[in-house]
N, C-alpha and C positions, 0 to 999 in steps of 0.2 A: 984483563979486560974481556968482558962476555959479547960476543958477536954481535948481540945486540945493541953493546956501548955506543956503536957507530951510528945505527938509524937515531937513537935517543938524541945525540949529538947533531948527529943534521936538525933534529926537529928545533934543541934548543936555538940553534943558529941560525935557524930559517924563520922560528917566529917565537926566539925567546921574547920581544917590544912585546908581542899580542899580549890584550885579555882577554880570557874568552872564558864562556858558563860552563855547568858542571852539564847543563841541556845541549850547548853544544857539541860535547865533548862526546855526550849519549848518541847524538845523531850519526858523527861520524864513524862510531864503532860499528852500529844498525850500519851502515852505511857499507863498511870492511866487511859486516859480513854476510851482507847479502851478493856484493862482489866476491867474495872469499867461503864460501860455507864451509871447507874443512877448517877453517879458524873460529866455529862457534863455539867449541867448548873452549878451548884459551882466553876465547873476551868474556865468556858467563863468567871463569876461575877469575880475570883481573878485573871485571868491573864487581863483582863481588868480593873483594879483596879490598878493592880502590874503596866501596861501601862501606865495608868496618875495620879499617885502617885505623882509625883509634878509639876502638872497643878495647884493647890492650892496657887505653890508659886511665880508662876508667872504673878498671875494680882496682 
């Protein structure tokens, strides 16, 4: 288990019920890293990542 297993886990069990948009999801990262700015290139890398996550499955 990666250090991170454990935030991911909180998340799902704090608002696994929630639905929430692909626009909310954007505001909050904007959000982390205007609170956070040594965290802008990790959220560029996963909301770009998160963006062509199944580009893979289509060739």
């Amino acid at each position: 288990m990666y250090f991170t297993d454990r935030g991911i886990e909180e998340l799902v069990e704090r608002r696994g019920e929630e639905s929430v948009t692909l626009e909310w999801v954007a505001e909050q990262l904007r959000t982390f890293v205007d609170n956070n700015p040594e965290f802008e290139t990790p959220i560029e890398r996963f909301a770009t990542w998160l963006a062509r996550a199944d580009e893979d499955d289509e060739e």
